[in-house]
C-alpha distance (Angstrom), angle and dihedral (degrees) to the residues before:
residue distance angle dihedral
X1 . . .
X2 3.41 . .
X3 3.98 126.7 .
X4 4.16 118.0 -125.6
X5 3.83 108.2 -126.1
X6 4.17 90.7 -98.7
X7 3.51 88.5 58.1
X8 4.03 94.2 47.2
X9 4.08 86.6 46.7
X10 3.64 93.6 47.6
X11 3.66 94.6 44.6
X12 3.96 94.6 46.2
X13 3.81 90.2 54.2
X14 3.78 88.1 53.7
X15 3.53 89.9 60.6
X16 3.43 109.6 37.8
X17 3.90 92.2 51.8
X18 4.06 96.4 32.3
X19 3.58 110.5 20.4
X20 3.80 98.6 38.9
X21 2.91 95.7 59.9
X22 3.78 101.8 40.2
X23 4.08 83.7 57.3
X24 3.69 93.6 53.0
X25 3.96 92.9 47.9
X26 3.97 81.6 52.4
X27 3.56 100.2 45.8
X28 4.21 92.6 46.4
X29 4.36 79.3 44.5
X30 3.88 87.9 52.0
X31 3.80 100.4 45.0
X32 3.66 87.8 43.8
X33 4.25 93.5 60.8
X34 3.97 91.3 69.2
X35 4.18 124.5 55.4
X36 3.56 106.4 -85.0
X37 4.00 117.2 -83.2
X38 3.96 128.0 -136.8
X39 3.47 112.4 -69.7
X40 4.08 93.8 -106.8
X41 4.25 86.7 49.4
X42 3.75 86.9 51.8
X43 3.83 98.5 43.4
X44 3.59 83.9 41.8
X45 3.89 92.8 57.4
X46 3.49 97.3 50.7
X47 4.05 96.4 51.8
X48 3.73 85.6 51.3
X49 3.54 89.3 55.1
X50 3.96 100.6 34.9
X51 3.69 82.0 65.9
X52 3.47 110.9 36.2
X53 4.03 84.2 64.9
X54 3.43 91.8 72.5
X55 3.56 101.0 49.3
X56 3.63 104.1 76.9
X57 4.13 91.4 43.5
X58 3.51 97.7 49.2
X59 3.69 94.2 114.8
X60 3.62 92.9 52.6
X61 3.99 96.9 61.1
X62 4.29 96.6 41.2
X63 4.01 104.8 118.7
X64 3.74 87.9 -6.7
X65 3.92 89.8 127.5
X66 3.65 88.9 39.3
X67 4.27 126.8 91.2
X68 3.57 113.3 -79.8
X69 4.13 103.7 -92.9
X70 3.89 87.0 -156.6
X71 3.67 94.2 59.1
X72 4.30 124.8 98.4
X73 3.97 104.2 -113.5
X74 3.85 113.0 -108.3
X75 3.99 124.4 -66.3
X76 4.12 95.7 -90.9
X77 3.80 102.0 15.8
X78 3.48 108.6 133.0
X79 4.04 102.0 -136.6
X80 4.25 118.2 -154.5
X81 3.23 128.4 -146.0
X82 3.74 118.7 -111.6
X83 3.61 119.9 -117.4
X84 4.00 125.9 -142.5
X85 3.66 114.0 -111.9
X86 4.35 94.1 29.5
C-alpha cells in the first residue's frame, strides 16, 4: 500500500520531532550500559547508528521536501506537457 504525499509529510514530521529523538535518547542509554569504549569505538558507534536510523524510513522522506504531485497547479500557471526521453 502506498502512502499519499500528506500522509508521508505527516508521518516524517512525527519522526523527526518524536522518534528522533526517542532513538538518540536510546542509543546514548545503550552505549551507556557497557564501560565506556575508546573515543574512536564510541564515535564509531554512534555513526553506525546515526545512519542506520534512516535506513528503514527511507521511503517515508522521498519527495517529502518536494511540491505535492497530487495537487492541481496554481490558478494561471501555464502547465507543459512532458516529453518522452527528457
Amino acid at each position: 500500500m502506498a502512502l499519499s504525499y500528506k500522509t508521508r509529510r505527516r508521518l516524517s514530521l512525527l519522526v523527526l520531532f518524536v522518534g528522533l529523538p526517542v532513538y538518540i535518547g536510546a542509543a546514548w542509554y545503550l552505549v551507556s550500559l557497557f564501560e565506556r569504549p575508546s573515543v574512536f569505538v564510541e564515535l564509531a558507534i554512534y555513526l553506525v547508528l546515526g545512519i542506520v536510523w534512516a535506513l528503514p524510513l527511507k521511503a517515508v522522506f522521498i519527495g517529502v521536501g518536494q511540491a505535492d504531485p497530487d495537487a492541481a497547479p496554481p490558478a494561471g500557471e501555464k502547465v507543459e506537457p512532458t516529453r518522452k526521453g527528457d
